[in-house]
N, CA, C and O of each residue as an XYZ file, in Angstrom:
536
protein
N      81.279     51.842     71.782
C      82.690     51.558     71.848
C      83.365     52.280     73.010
O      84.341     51.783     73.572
N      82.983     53.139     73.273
C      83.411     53.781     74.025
C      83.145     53.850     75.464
O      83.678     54.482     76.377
N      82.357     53.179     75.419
C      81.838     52.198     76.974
C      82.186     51.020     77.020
O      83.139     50.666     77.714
N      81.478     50.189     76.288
C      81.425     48.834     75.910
C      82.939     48.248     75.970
O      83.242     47.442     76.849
N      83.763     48.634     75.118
C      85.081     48.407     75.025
C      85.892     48.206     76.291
O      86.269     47.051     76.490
N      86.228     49.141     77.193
C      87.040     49.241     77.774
C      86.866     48.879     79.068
O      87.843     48.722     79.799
N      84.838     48.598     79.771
C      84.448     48.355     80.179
C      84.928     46.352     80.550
O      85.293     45.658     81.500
N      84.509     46.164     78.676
C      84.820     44.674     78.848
C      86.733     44.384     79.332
O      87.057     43.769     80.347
N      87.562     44.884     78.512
C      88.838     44.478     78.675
C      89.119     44.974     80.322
O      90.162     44.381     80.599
N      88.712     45.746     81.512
C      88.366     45.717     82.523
C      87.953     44.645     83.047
O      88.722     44.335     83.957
N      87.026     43.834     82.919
C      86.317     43.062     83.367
C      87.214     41.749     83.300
O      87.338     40.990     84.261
N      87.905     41.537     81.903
C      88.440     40.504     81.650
C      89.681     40.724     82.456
O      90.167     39.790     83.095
N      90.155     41.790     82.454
C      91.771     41.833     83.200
C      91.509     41.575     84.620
O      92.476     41.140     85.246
N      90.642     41.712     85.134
C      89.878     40.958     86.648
C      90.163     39.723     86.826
O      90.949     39.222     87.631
N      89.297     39.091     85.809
C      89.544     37.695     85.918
C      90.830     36.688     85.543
O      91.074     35.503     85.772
N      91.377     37.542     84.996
C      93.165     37.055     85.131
C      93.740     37.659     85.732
O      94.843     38.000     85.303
N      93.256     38.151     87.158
C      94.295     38.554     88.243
C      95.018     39.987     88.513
O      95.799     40.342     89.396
N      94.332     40.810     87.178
C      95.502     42.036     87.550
C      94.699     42.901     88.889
O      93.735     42.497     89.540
N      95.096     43.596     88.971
C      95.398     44.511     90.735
C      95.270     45.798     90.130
O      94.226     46.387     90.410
N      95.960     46.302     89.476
C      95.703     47.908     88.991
C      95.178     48.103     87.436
O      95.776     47.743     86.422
N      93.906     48.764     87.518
C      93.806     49.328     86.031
C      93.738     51.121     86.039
O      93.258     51.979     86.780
N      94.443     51.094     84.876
C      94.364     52.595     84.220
C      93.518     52.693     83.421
O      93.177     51.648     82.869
N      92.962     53.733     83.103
C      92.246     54.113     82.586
C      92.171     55.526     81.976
O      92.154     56.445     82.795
N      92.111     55.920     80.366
C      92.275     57.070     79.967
C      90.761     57.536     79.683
O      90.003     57.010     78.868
N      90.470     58.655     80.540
C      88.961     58.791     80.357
C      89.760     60.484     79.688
O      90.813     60.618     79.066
N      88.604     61.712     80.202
C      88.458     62.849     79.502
C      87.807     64.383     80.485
O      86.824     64.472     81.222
N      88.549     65.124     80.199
C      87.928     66.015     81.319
C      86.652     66.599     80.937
O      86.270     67.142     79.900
N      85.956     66.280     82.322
C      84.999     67.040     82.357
C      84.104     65.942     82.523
O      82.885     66.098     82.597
N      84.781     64.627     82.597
C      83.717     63.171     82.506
C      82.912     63.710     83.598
O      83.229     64.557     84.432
N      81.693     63.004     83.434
C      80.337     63.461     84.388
C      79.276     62.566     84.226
O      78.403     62.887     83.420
N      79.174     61.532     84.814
C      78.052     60.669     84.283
C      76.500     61.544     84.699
O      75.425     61.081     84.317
N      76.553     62.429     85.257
C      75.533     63.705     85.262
C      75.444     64.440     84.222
O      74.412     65.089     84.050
N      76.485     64.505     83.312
C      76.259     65.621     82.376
C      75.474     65.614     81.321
O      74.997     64.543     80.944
N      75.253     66.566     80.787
C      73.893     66.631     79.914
C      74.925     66.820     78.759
O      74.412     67.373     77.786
N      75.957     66.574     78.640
C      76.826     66.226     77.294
C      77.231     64.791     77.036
O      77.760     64.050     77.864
N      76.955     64.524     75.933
C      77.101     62.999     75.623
C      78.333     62.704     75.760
O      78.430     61.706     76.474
N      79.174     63.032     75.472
C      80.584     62.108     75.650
C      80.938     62.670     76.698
O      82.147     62.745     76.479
N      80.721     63.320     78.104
C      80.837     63.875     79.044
C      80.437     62.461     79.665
O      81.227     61.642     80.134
N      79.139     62.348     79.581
C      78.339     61.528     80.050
C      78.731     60.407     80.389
O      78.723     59.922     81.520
N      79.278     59.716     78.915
C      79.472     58.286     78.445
C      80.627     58.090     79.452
O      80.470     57.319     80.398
N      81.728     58.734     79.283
C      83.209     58.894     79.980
C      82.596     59.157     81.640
O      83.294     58.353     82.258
N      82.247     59.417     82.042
C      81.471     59.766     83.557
C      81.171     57.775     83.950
O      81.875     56.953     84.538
N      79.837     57.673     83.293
C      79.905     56.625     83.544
C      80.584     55.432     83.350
O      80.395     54.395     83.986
N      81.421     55.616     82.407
C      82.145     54.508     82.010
C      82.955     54.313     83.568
O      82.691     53.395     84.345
N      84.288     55.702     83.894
C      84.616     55.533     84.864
C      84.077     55.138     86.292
O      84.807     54.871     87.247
N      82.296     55.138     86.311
C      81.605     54.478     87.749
C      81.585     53.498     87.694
O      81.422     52.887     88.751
N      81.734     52.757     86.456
C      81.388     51.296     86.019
C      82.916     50.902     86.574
O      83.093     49.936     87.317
N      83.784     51.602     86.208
C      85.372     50.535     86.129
C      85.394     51.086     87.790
O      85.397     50.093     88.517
N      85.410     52.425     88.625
C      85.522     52.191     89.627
C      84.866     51.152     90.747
O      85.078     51.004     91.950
N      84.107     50.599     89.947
C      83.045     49.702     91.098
C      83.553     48.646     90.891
O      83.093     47.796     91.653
N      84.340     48.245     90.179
C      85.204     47.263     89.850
C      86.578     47.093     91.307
O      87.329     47.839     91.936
N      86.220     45.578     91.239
C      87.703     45.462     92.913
C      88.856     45.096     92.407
O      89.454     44.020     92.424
N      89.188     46.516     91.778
C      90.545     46.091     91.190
C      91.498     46.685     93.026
O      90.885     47.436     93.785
N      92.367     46.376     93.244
C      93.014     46.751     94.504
C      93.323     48.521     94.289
O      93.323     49.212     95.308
N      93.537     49.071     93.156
C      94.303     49.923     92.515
C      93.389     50.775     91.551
O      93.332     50.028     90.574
N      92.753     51.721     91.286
C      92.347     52.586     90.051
C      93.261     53.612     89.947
O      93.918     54.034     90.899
N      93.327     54.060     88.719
C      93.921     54.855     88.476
C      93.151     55.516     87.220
O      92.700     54.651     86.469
N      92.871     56.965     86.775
C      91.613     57.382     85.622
C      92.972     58.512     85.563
O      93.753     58.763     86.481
N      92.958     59.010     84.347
C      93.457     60.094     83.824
C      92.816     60.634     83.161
O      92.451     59.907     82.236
N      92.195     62.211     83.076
C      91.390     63.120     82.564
C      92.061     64.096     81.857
O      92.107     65.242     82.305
N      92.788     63.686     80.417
C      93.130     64.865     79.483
C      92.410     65.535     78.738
O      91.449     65.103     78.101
N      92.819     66.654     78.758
C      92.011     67.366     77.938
C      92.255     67.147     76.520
O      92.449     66.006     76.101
N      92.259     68.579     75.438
C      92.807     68.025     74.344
C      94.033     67.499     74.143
O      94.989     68.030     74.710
N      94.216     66.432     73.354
C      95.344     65.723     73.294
C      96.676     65.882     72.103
O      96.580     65.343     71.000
N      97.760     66.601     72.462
C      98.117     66.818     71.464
C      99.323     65.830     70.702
O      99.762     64.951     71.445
N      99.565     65.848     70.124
C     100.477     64.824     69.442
C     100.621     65.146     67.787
O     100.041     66.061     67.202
N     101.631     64.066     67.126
C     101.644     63.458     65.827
C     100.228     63.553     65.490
O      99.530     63.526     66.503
N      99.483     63.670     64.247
C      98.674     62.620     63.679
C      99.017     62.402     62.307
O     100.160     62.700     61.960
N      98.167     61.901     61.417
C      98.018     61.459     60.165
C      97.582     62.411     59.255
O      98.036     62.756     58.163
N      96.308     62.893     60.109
C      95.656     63.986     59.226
C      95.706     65.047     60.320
O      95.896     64.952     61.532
N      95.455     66.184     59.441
C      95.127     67.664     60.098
C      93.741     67.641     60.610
O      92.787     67.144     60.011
N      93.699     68.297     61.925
C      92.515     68.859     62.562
C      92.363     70.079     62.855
O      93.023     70.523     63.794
N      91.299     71.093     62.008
C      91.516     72.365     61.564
C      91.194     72.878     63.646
O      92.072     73.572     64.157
N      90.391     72.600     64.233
C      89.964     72.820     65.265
C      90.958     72.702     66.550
O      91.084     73.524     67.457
N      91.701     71.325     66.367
C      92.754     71.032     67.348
C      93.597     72.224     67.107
O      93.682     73.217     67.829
N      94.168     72.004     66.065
C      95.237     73.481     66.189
C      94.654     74.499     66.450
O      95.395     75.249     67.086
N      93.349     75.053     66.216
C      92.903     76.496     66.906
C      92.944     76.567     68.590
O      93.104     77.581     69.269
N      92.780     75.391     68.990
C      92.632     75.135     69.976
C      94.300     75.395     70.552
O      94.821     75.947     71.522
N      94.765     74.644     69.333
C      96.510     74.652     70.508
C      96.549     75.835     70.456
O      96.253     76.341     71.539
N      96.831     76.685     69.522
C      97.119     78.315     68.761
C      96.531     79.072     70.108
O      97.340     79.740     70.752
N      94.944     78.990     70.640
C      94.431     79.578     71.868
C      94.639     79.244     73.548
O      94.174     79.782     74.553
N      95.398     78.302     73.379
C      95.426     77.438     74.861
C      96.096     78.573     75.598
O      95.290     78.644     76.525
N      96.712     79.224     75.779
C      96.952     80.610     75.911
C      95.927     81.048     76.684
O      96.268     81.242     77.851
N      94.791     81.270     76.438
C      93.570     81.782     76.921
C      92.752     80.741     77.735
O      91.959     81.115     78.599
N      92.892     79.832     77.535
C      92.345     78.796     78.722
C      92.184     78.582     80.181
O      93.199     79.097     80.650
N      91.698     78.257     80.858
C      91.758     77.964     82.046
C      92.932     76.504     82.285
O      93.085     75.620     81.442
N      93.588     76.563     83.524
C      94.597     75.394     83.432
C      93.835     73.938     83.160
O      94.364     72.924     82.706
N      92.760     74.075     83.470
C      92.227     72.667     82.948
C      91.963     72.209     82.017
O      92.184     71.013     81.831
N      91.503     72.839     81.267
C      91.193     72.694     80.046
C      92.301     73.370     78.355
O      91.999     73.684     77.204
N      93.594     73.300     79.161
C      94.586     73.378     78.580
C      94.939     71.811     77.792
O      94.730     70.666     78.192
N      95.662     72.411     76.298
C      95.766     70.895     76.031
C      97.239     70.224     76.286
O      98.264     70.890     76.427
N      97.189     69.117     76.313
C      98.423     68.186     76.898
C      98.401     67.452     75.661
O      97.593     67.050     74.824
N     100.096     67.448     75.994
C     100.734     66.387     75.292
C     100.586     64.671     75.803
O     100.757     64.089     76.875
N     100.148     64.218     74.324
C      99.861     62.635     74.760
C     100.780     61.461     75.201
O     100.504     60.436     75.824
N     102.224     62.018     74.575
C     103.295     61.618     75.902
C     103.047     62.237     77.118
O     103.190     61.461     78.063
N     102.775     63.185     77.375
C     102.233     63.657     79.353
C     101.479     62.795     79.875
O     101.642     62.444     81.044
N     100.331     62.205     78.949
C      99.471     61.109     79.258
C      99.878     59.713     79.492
O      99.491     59.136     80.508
N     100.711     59.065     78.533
C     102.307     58.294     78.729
C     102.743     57.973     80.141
O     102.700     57.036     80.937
N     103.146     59.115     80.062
C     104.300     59.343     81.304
C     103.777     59.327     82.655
O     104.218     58.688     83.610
N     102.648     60.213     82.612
C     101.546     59.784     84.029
C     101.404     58.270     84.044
O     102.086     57.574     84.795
N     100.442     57.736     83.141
C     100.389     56.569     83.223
C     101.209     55.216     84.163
O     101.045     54.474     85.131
N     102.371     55.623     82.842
C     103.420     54.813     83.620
C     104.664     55.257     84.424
O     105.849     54.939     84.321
N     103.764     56.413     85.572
C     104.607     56.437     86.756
C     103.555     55.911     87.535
O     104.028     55.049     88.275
N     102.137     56.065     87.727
C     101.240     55.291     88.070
C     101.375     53.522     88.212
O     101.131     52.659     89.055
N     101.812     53.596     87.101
C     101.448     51.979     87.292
C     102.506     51.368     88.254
O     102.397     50.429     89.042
N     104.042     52.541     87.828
C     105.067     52.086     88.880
C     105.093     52.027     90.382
O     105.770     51.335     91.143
N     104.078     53.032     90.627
C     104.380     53.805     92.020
C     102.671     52.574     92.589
O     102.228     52.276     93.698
N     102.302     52.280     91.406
C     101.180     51.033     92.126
C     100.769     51.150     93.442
O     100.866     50.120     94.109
N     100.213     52.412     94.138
C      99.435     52.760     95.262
C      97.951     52.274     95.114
O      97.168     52.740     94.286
N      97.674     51.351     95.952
C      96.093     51.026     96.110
C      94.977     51.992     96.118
O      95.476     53.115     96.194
N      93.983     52.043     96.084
C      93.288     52.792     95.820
C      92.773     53.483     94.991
O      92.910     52.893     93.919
N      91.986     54.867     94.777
C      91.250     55.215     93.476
C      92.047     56.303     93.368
O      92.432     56.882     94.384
N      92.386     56.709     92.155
C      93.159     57.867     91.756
C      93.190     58.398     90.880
O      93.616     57.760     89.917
N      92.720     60.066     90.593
C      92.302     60.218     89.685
C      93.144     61.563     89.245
O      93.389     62.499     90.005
N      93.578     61.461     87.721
C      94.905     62.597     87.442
C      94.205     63.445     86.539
O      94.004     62.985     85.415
N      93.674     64.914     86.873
C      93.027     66.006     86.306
C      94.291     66.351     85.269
O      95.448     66.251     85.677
N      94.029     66.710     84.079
C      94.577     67.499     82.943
C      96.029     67.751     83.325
O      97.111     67.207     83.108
N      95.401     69.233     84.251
C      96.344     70.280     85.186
C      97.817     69.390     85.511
O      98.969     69.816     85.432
N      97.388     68.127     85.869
C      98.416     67.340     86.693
C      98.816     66.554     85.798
O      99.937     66.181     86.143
N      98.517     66.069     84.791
C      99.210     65.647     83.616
C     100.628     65.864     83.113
O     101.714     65.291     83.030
N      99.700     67.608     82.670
C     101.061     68.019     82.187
C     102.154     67.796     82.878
O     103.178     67.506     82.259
N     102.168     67.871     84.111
C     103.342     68.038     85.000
C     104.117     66.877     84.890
O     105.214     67.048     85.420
N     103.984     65.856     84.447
C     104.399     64.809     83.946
C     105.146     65.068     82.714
O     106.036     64.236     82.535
N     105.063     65.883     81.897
C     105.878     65.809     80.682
C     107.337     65.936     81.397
O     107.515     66.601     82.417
N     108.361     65.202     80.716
C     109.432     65.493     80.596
C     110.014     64.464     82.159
O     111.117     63.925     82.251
N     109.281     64.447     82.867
C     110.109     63.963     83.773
C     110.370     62.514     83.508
O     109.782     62.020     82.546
N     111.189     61.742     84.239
C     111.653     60.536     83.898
C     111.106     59.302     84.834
O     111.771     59.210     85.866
N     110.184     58.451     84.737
C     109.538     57.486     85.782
C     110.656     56.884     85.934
O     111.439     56.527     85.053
N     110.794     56.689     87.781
C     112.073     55.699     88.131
C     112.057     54.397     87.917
O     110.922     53.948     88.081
N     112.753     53.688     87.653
C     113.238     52.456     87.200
C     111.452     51.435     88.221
O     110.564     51.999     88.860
N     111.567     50.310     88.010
C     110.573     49.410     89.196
C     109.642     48.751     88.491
O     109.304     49.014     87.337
N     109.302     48.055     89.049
C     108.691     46.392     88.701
C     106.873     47.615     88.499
O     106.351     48.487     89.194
N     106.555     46.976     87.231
C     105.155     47.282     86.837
C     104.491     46.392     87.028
O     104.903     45.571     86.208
N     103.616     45.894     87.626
C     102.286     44.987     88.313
C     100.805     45.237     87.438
O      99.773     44.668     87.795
Protein backbone atom coordinates (compact mmCIF):
# COMPACT_ATOMS: atom_id res chain seq x y z
CA UNK A 1 0.00 0.00 0.00
CA UNK A 2 2.38 2.05 0.58
CA UNK A 3 4.07 1.87 -2.70
CA UNK A 4 1.58 0.44 -4.78
CA UNK A 5 -1.00 3.07 -3.91
CA UNK A 6 0.32 6.23 -4.53
CA UNK A 7 2.57 5.03 -7.13
CA UNK A 8 -0.67 4.09 -9.15
CA UNK A 9 -2.83 7.42 -8.46
CA UNK A 10 0.61 9.10 -9.86
CA UNK A 11 0.54 7.31 -12.82
CA UNK A 12 -3.11 7.87 -13.41
CA UNK A 13 -2.92 11.70 -12.67
CA UNK A 14 -0.33 11.61 -15.75
CA UNK A 15 -2.59 10.43 -17.94
CA UNK A 16 -5.22 13.04 -17.30
CA UNK A 17 -2.87 15.77 -17.76
CA UNK A 18 -1.81 17.05 -14.40
CA UNK A 19 1.77 18.92 -14.38
CA UNK A 20 2.54 18.90 -10.62
CA UNK A 21 2.41 16.07 -8.11
CA UNK A 22 2.94 16.21 -4.37
CA UNK A 23 3.82 13.85 -2.60
CA UNK A 24 3.90 13.09 1.27
CA UNK A 25 6.77 10.72 1.77
CA UNK A 26 8.90 10.55 5.36
CA UNK A 27 12.22 11.51 6.67
CA UNK A 28 14.90 9.67 6.31
CA UNK A 29 13.29 8.00 2.95
CA UNK A 30 16.30 6.07 1.43
CA UNK A 31 15.65 3.60 -1.11
CA UNK A 32 19.31 2.42 0.21
CA UNK A 33 18.26 1.95 3.56
CA UNK A 34 18.42 -1.11 5.38
CA UNK A 35 15.10 0.06 7.16
CA UNK A 36 11.96 -1.05 5.68
CA UNK A 37 9.77 1.80 5.61
CA UNK A 38 12.88 3.96 5.03
CA UNK A 39 13.32 1.92 2.13
CA UNK A 40 9.80 1.57 0.75
CA UNK A 41 9.36 5.63 1.01
CA UNK A 42 13.00 6.02 -0.75
CA UNK A 43 11.86 4.15 -3.50
CA UNK A 44 8.54 4.97 -3.83
CA UNK A 45 9.79 8.65 -4.26
CA UNK A 46 12.45 7.30 -7.36
CA UNK A 47 9.54 5.74 -8.86
CA UNK A 48 7.24 9.09 -8.78
CA UNK A 49 10.40 11.19 -9.54
CA UNK A 50 11.04 9.37 -12.82
CA UNK A 51 7.74 10.21 -13.59
CA UNK A 52 7.43 13.55 -16.35
CA UNK A 53 5.34 15.25 -14.31
CA UNK A 54 6.67 19.09 -15.30
CA UNK A 55 6.68 19.75 -11.40
CA UNK A 56 7.64 17.32 -8.21
CA UNK A 57 7.23 18.28 -5.21
CA UNK A 58 8.03 15.33 -1.96
CA UNK A 59 7.62 16.48 1.57
CA UNK A 60 9.62 14.60 4.30
CA UNK A 61 7.85 14.88 7.82
CA UNK A 62 8.90 13.59 10.49
CA UNK A 63 6.61 12.63 13.29
CA UNK A 64 3.34 13.91 12.58
CA UNK A 65 1.50 15.58 15.04
CA UNK A 66 -2.13 16.28 15.11
CA UNK A 67 -5.82 15.30 16.41
CA UNK A 68 -6.27 11.56 16.48
CA UNK A 69 -8.90 9.10 17.53
CA UNK A 70 -6.86 7.03 19.63
CA UNK A 71 -3.84 7.62 21.89
CA UNK A 72 -0.29 6.78 20.88
CA UNK A 73 1.65 6.02 24.03
CA UNK A 74 5.04 6.56 21.90
CA UNK A 75 3.96 9.67 19.79
CA UNK A 76 3.50 11.65 22.85
CA UNK A 77 6.88 10.50 24.35
CA UNK A 78 8.16 11.53 21.41
CA UNK A 79 6.35 15.04 21.44
CA UNK A 80 7.14 15.32 25.46
CA UNK A 81 11.17 14.74 24.10
CA UNK A 82 11.33 16.69 20.83
CA UNK A 83 13.17 19.04 22.98
CA UNK A 84 16.15 16.82 22.67
CA UNK A 85 16.10 16.16 19.03
CA UNK A 86 18.01 17.13 16.30
CA UNK A 87 15.99 19.81 13.99
CA UNK A 88 15.18 17.09 11.70
CA UNK A 89 13.84 14.80 13.26
CA UNK A 90 11.68 17.11 15.29
CA UNK A 91 7.99 16.46 15.08
CA UNK A 92 5.65 18.71 12.94
CA UNK A 93 2.43 19.61 12.91
CA UNK A 94 0.26 17.98 10.13
CA UNK A 95 -1.27 21.31 9.29
CA UNK A 96 2.68 22.42 8.64
CA UNK A 97 2.41 19.58 6.19
CA UNK A 98 -0.97 21.29 4.83
CA UNK A 99 0.35 24.43 4.49
CA UNK A 100 3.68 23.47 2.71
CA UNK A 101 1.79 21.55 0.45
CA UNK A 102 -0.46 24.05 -0.60
CA UNK A 103 1.95 26.86 -0.97
CA UNK A 104 3.72 24.43 -3.27
CA UNK A 105 1.14 23.68 -5.36
CA UNK A 106 0.48 27.57 -5.55
CA UNK A 107 3.85 28.80 -6.19
CA UNK A 108 3.79 25.64 -9.02
CA UNK A 109 7.67 25.96 -9.86
CA UNK A 110 8.78 23.22 -12.34
CA UNK A 111 11.00 20.97 -11.30
CA UNK A 112 11.93 18.48 -8.39
CA UNK A 113 11.50 19.72 -4.94
CA UNK A 114 12.00 18.37 -2.03
CA UNK A 115 10.74 19.90 1.65
CA UNK A 116 12.96 18.31 4.64
CA UNK A 117 10.96 18.25 8.10
CA UNK A 118 13.21 21.32 9.27
CA UNK A 119 11.42 23.34 6.46
CA UNK A 120 8.05 22.24 7.11
CA UNK A 121 7.67 23.52 10.16
CA UNK A 122 8.39 26.85 8.92
CA UNK A 123 5.27 26.71 7.22
CA UNK A 124 3.07 26.55 10.21
CA UNK A 125 1.12 29.51 10.68
CA UNK A 126 1.91 31.38 7.72
CA UNK A 127 -0.81 32.19 5.25
CA UNK A 128 -0.41 30.79 1.35
CA UNK A 129 -1.20 33.81 -0.98
CA UNK A 130 -4.30 33.82 -2.74
CA UNK A 131 -3.57 32.00 -6.81
CA UNK A 132 -4.79 29.64 -9.23
CA UNK A 133 -3.75 25.85 -8.08
CA UNK A 134 -2.80 23.73 -11.29
Amino acid sequence: MDFDYPLAIARIALTQGTRHFLLVSAVGANAGSRWFYNRVKGELEAAILALPFRSHTIVRPSLLLGTRAEFRLGEKIAEWLAFLMPETYKPVSATAVAEALVASAREDRAGKRIIESAEIRAFAGRRSHPGPVS
